[in-house]
KOLVOKOL-826991 format. One record per atom (N, C-alpha, C, CB): x, y negated, z negated. Coordinates in pm, whole numbers, plus 50000, padded with zeros to 5 digits. Atoms other than C-alpha are relative to their C-alpha. Glycine has a CB too. Layout:
BEGIN
XYZ ...
This chain:
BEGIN
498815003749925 834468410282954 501215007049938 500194984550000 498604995050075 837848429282913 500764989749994 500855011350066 498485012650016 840798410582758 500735008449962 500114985749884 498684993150052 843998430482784 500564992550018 500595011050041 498505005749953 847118418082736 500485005350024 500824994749952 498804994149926 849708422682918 502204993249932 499434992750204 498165006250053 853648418582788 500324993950079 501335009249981 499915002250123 854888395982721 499324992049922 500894997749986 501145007150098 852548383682426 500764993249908 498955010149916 499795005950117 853428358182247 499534988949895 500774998150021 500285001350119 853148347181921 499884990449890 500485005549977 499605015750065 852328310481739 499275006849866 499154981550086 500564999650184 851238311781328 499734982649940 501735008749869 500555011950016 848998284781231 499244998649869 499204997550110 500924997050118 847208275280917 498914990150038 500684997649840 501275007649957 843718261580939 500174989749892 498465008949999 500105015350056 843268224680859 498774998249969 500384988550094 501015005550018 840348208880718 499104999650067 500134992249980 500625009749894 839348187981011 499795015850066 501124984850093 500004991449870 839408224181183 498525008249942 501715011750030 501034987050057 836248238281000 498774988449964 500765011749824 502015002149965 832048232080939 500144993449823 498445022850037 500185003050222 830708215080573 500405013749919 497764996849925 499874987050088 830778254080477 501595003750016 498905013750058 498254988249978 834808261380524 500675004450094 500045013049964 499694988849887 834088279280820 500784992850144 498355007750049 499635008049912 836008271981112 499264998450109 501035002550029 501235002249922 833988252081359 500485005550141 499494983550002 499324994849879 833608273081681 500684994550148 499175007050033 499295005349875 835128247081944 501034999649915 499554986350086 498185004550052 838218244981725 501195012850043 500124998749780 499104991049990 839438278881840 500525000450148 499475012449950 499115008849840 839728264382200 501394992949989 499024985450061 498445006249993 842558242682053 500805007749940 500274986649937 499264989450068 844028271681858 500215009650168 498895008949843 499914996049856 843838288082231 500974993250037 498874997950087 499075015649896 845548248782402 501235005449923 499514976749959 498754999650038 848298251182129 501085010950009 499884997449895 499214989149920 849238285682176 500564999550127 499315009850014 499215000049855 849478284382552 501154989450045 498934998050107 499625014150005 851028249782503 501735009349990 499174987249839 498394998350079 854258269182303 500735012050091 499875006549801 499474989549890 853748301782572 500844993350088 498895006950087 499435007849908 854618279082855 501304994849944 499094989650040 498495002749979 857148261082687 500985006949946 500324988949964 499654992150030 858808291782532 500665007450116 499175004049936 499904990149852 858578311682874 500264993950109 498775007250044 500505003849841 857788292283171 500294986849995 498345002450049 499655010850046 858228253683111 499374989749941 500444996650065 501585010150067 856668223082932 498804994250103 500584983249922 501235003549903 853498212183052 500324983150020 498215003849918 499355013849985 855058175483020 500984999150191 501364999149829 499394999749876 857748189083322 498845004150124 501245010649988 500874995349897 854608202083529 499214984350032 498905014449940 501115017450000 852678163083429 501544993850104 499594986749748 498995010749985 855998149783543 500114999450185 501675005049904 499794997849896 855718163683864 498534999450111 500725011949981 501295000549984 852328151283936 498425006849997 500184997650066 501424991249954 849988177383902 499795009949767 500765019450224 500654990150100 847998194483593 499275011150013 499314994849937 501234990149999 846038222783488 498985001849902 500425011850008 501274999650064 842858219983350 499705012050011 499004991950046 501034982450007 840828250583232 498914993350098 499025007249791 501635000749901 837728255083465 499215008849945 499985004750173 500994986350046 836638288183263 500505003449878 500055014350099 499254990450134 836968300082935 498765009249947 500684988449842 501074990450079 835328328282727 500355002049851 499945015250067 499664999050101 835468329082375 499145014749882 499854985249973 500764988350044 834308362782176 500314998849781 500925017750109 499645003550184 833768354981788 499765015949895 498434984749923 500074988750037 834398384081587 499755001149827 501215005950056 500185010250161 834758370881214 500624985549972 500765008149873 500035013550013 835038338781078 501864999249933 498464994349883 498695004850094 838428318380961 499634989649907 501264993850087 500555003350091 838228300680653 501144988549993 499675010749893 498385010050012 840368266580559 501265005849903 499654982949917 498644998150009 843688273580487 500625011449997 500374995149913 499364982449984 844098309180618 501194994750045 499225013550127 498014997149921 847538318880805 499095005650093 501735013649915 500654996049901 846438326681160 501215003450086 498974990150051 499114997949940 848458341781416 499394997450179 500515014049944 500475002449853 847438333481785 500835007350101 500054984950038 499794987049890 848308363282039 499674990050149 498525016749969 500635002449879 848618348782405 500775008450104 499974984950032 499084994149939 849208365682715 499774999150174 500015014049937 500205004749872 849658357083104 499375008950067 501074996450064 500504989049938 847378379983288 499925004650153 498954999749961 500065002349875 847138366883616 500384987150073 498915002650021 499775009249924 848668345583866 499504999050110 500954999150012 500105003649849 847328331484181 500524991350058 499014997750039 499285013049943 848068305684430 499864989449948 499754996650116 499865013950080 846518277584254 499055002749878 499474985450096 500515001550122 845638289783943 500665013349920 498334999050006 499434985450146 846428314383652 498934998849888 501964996149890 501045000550126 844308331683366 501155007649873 498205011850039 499474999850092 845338332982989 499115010149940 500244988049948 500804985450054 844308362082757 500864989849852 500665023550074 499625004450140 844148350982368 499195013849873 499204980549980 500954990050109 843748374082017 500204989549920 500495017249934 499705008050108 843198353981702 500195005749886 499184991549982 500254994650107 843788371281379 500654993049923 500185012049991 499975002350135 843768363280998 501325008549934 498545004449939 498744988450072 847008375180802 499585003549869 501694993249976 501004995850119 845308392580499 501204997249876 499295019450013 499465003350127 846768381880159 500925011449947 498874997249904 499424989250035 847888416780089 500525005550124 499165008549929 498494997149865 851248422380354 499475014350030 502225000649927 499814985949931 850458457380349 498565005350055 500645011549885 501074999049884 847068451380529 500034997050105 499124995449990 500075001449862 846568454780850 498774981250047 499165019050057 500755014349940 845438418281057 498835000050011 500304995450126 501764997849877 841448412881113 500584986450079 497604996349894 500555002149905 840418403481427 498794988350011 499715011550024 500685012350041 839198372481426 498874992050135 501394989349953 500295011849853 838528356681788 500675007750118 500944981449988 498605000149886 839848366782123 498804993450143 501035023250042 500505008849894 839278349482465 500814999550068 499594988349980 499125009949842 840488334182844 499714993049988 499965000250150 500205011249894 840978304382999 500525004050129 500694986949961 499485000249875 841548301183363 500624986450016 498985003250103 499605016449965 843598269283472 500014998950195 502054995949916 499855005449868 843198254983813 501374991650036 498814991350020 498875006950013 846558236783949 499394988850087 501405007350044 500785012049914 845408197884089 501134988649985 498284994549926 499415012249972 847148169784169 499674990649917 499764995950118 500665010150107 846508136484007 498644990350091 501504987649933 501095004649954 843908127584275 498995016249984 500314992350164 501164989450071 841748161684154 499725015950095 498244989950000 500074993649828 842508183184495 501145008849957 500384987650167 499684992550038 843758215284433 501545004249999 499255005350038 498655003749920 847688218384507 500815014249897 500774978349973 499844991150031 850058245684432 501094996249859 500315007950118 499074997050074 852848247684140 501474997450113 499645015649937 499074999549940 856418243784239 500945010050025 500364992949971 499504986249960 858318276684380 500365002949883 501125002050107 499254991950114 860948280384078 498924999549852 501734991249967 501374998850177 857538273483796 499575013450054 498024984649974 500974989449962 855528301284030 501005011849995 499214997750155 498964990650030 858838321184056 500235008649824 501274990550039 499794996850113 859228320483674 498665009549934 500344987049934 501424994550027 855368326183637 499825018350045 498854989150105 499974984749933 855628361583881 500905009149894 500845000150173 499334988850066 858498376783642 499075003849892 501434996549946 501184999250151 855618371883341 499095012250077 498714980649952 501264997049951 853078381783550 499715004550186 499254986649955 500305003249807 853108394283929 498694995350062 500135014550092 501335017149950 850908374084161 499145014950036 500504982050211 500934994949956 847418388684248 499334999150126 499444998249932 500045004449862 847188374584561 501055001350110 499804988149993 
């Protein structure tokens, strides 16, 4: 699967927690789904708006699809940087593009490549029935990202 990003990418820094990793250290591989949630969590409300003003207005977006590509492992208490980036808009949905990398101890190394992945989000009402975004969210969403549809 390709994952380009597209500008603008932006940029959360996280350190791995405990609770976020296996008996061995390693971080356990559903934890980089919420290293994914929290990023898009700070895109949106950075860029586009909180996901609280989208709940407020009856409707969510659940992922329906994600892909996750493990490349090397994170260890507890790295520095992580989480890369996200809007790729695509449709009518009732949008897909997310994520990189994960490790910040190497020595500044004047270059990042590994840790993780990268999508989600897709569906837009639904609070009875589960598909429904669109509101013009000035989808408006804001098109300057990120023009629509594909």
């Amino acid at each position: 699967m390709k994952l380009n990003m597209k500008e603008p990418i932006h940029r959360m820094t996280c350190r791995v927690l405990y609770d976020d990793t296996d008996a061995g250290g390693v971080v356990y591989y559903g934890s980089y789904l919420r290293y994914f949630e929290r990023a898009r969590t700070e895109f949106m409300r950075d860029l586009v708006c909180t996901y609280r003003e989208i709940q407020d207005r009856g409707l969510v977006m659940p992922v329906v699809e994600c892909y996750v590509r493990y490349k090397a492992p994170a260890l507890y208490d790295d520095l992580l940087t989480v890369e996200t980036s809007l790729v695509e808009v449709r009518t009732v949905s949008c897909r997310f593009h994520y990189r994960i990398y490790r910040k190497p101890a020595d500044e004047s190394a270059k990042p590994v490549l840790l993780t990268k992945g999508s989600t897709m989000h569906a837009v639904v009402d609070t009875n589960g029935k598909l429904a669109r975004l509101p013009e000035e969210i989808v408006k804001t969403l098109h300057k990120i990202c023009p629509p594909t549809d």
